[in-house]
MDTraj code that builds the backbone (N, CA, C; nanometers):
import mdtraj as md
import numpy as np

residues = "UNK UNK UNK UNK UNK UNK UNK UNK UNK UNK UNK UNK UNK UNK UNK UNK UNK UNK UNK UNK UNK UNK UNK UNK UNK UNK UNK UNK UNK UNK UNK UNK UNK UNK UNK UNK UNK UNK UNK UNK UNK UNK UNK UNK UNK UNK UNK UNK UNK UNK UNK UNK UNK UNK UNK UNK UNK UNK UNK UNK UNK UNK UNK UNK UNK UNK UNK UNK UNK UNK UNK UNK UNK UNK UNK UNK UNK UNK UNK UNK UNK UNK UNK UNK UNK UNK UNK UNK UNK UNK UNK UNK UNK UNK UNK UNK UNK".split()
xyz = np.array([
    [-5.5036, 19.6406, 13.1994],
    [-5.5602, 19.5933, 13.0750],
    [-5.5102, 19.4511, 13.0485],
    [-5.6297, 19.3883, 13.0098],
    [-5.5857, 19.2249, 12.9946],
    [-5.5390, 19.2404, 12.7758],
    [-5.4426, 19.1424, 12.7925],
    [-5.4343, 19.0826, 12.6666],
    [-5.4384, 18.9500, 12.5986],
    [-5.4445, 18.9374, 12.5236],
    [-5.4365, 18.7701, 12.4508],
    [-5.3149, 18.8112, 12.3872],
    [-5.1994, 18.6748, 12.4823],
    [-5.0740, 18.6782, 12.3634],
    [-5.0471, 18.5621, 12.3752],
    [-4.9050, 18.5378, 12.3021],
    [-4.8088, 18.4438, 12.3123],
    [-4.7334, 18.4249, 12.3902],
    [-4.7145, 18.2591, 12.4811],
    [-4.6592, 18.2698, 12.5943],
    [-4.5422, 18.1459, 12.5152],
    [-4.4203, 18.1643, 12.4987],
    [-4.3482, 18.0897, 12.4207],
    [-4.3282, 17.9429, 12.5605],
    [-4.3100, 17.7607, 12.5079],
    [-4.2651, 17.7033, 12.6015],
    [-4.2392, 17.5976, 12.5170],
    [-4.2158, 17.5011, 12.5849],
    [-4.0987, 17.4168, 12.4976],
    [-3.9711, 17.3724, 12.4883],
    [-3.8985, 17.3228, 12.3958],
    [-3.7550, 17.3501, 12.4165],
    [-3.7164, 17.4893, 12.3717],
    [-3.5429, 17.4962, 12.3838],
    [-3.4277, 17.6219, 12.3775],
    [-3.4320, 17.6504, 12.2290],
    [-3.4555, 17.5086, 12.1763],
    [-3.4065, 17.5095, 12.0148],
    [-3.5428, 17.5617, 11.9389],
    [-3.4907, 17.6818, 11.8308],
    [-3.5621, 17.7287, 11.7923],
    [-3.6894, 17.6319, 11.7065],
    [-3.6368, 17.5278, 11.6599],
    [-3.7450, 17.4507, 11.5473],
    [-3.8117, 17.3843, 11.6611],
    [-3.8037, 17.3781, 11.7765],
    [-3.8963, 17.2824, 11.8771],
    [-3.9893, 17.3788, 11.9523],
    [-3.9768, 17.5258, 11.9303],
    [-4.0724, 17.5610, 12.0328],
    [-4.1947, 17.5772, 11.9576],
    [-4.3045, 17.5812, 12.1292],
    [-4.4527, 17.5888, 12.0685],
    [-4.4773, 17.6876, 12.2003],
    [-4.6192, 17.7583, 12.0953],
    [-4.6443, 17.8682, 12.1818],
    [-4.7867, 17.8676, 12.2863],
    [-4.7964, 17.9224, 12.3863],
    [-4.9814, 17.8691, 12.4695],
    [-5.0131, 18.0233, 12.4300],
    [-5.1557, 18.0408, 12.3747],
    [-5.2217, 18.1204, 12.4120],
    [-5.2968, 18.1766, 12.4879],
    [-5.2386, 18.2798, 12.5737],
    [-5.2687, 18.3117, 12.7767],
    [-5.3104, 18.4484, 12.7667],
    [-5.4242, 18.4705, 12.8617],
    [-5.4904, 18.5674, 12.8866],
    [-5.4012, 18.6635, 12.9942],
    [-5.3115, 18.7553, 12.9801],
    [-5.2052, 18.7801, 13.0806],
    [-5.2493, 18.9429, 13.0758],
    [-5.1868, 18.9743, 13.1756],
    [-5.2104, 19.1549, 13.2222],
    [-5.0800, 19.2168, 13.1097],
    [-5.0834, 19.3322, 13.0694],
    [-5.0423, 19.4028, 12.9714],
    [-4.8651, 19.4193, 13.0515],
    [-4.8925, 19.4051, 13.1773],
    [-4.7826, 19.4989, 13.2242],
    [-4.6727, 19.3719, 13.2811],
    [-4.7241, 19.2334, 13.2123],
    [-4.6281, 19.1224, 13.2635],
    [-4.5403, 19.0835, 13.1361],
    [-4.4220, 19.0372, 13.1914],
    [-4.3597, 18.9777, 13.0555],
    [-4.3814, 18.8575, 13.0345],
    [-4.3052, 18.8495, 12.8986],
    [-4.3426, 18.7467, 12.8229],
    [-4.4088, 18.5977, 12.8837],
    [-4.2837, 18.5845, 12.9678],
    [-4.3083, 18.4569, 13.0444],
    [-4.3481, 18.4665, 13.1515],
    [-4.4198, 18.5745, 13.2215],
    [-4.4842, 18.6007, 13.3842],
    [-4.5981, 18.5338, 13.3524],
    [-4.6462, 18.4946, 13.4875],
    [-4.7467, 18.4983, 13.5049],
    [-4.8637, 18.5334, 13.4606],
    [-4.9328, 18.4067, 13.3999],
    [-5.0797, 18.4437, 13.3368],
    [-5.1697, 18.4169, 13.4213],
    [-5.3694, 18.5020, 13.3557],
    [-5.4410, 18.4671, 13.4289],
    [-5.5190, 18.3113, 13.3815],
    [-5.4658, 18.2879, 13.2534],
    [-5.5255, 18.1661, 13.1732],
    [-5.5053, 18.1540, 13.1196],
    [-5.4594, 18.0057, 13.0823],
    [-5.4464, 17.9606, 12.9476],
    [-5.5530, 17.9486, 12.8337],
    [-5.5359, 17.9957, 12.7239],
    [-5.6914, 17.9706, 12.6270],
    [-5.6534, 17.8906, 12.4958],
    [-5.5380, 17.8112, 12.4989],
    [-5.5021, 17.7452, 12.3711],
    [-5.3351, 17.7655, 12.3463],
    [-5.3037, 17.6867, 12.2399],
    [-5.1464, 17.6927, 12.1749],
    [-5.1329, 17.7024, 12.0610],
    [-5.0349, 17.7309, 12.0139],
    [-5.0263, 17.7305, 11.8615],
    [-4.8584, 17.6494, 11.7893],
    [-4.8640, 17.5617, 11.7520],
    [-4.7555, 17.4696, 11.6752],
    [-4.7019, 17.5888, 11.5361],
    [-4.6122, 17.6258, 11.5628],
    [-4.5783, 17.7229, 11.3947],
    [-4.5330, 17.5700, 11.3175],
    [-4.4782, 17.4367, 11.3685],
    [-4.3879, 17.4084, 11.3502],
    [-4.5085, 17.2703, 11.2445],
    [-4.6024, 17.2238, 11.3236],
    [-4.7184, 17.1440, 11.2910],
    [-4.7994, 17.2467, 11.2100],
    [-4.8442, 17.3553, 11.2299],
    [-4.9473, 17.4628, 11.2349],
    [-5.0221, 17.3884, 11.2579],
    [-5.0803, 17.3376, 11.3732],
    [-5.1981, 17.2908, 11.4618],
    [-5.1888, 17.4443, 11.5646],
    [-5.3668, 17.4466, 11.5826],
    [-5.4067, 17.5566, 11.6804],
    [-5.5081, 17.4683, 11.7339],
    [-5.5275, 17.4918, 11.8979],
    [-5.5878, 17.4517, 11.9997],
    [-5.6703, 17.5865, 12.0319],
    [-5.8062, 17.5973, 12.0206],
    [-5.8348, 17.7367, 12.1292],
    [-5.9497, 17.7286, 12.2305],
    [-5.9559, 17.7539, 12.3464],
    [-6.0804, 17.7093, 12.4287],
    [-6.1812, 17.8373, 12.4022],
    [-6.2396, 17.7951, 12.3132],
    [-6.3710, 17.8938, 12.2698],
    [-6.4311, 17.9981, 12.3730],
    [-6.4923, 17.9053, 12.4447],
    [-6.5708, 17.9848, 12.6075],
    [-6.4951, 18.0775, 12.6747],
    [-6.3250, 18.0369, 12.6803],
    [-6.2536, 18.0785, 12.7793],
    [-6.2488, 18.2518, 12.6723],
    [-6.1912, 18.2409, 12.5126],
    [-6.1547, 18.3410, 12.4385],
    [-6.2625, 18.4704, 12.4401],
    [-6.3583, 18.3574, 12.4396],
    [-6.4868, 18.4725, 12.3906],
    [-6.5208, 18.5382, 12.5180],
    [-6.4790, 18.5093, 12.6482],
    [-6.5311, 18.6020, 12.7686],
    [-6.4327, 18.6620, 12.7960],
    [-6.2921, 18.6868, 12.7433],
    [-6.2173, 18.7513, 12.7788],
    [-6.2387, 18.8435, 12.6960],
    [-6.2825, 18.7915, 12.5364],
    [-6.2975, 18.9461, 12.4436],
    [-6.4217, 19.0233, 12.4982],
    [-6.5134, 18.9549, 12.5591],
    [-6.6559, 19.0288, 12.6161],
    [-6.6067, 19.1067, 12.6434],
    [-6.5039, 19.0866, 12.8044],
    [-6.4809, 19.1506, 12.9046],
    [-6.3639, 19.2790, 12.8395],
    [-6.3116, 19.3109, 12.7504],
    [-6.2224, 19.3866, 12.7009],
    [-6.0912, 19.3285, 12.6635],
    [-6.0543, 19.2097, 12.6781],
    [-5.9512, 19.2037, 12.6635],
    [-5.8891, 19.2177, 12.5027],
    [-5.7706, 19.2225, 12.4257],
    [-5.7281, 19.2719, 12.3120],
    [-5.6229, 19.1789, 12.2958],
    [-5.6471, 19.1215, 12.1702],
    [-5.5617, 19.0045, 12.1426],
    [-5.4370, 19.0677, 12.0607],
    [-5.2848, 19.0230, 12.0693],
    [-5.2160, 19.0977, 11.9981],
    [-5.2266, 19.0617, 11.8115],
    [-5.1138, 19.0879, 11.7419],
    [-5.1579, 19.1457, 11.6254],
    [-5.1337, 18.9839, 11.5958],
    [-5.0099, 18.9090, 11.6554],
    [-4.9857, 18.7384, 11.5820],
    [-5.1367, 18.6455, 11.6621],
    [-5.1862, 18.6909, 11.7600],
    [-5.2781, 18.5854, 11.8218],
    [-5.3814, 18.6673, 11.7425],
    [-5.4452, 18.7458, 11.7166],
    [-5.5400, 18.8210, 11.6077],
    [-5.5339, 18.7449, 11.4732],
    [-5.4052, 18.7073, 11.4181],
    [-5.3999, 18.6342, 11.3038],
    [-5.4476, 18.5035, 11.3104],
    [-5.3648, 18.4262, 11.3974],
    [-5.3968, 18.3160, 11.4444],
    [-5.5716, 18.2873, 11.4201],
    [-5.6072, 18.3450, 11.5039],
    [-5.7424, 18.3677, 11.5688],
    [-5.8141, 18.3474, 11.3857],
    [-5.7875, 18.4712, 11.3557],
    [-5.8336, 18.5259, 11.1709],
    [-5.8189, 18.3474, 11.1233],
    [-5.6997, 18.2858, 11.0606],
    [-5.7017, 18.1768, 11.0344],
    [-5.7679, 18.0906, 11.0647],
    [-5.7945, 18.0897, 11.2078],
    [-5.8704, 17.9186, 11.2402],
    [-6.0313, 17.9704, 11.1986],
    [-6.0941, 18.1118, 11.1653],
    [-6.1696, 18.1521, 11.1216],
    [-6.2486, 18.1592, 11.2995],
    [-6.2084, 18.2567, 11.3420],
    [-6.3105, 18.2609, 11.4879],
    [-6.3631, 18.3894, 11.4891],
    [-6.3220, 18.4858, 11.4228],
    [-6.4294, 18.5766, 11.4515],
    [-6.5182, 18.5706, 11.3282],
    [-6.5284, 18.4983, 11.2056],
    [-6.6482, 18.4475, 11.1211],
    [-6.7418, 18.3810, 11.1922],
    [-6.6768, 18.2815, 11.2862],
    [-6.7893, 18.1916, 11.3126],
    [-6.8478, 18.2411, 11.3921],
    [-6.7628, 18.3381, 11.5106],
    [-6.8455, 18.3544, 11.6565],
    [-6.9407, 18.5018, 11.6606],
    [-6.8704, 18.5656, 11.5691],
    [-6.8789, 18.7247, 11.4706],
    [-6.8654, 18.8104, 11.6212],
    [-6.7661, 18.7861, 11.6625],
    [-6.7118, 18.8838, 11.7753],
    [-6.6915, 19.0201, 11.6827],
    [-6.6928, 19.1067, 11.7150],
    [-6.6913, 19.2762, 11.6695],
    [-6.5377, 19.3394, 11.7282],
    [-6.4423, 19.2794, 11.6386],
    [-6.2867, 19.2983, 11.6487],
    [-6.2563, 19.3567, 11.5592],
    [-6.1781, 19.4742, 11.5364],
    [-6.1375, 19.5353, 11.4583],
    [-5.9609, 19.5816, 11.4994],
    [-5.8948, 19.5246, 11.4071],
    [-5.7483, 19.5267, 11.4883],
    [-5.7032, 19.7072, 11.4206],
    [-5.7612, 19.7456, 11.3511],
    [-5.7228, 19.8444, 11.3072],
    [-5.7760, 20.0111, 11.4152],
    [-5.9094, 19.9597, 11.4573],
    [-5.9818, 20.0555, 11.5004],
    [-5.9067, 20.0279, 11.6609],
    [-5.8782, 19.9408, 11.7134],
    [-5.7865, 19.9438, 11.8640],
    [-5.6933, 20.0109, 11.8149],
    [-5.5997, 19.9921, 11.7245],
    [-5.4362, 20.1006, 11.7497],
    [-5.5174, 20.2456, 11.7389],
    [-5.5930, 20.2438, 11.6804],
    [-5.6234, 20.3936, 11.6466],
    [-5.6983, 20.4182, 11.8275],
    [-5.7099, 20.4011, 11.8542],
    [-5.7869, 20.4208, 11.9746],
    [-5.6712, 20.4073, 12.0814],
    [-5.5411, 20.3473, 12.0720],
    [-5.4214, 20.3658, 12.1384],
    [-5.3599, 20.4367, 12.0996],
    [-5.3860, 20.4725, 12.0230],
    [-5.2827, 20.6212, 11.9669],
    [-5.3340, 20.7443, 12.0466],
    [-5.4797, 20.7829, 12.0667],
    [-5.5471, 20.8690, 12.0878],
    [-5.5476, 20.8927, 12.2542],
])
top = md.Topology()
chain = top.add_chain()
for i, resn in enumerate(residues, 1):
    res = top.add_residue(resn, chain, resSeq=i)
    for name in ("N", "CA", "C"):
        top.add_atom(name, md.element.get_by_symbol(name[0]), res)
traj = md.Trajectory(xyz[None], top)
C-alpha cells in the first residue's frame, strides 16, 4: 500500500527543518526510500509546494495520504478544487475492519 507522507530534511535543529511530501510504500520508514516526491511543506514559512498531476494519480491509483499531509492538503484547499472523493474518516474505519 502506497502512502502520502512526510519525509522530514533539512537541518538537525528543530526551527530549521522542512518537510517533502513523498509518495512512499507503507512498510518504509520515515526516511527510506520514496517512490516520489509530490511537494514540501515549510511549518516554519507555512509555504506549501504540491505537484498537482503527480498527487492526484497517486490518489486515483489508491494511495492514502496521512492524517498531517490530509490537513495540509485540506488547507491549501485541494480536495475543493480538484473534488477528489477523500474521506479521512471513512479510511480508518475501513482499517479497522
Amino acid at each position: 500500500m502506497v502512502k502520502l507522507r512526510l519525509k522530514r530534511c533539512g537541518r538537525k535543529q528543530r526551527a530549521r527543518a522542512i518537510y517533502r511530501i513523498v509518495a512512499i510504500d507503507v512498510r518504509s520508514r520515515r526516511e527510506g526510500r520514496d517512490l516520489r516526491k509530490v511537494g514540501f511543506y515549510d511549518p516554519i514559512k507555512n509555504q506549501t509546494y504540491s505537484n498537482v498531476p503527480a498527487i492526484l494519480y497517486f490518489l486515483e491509483k489508491g494511495a492514502q495520504p496521512t492524517g498531517t499531509v490530509y490537513d495540509i492538503l485540506r488547507k491549501a484547499e485541494f480536495f475543493k478544487e480538484f473534488r477528489v472523493s477523500f474521506d479521512k474518516k471513512e479510511s480508518k474505519k475501513k482499517n479497522r475492519e
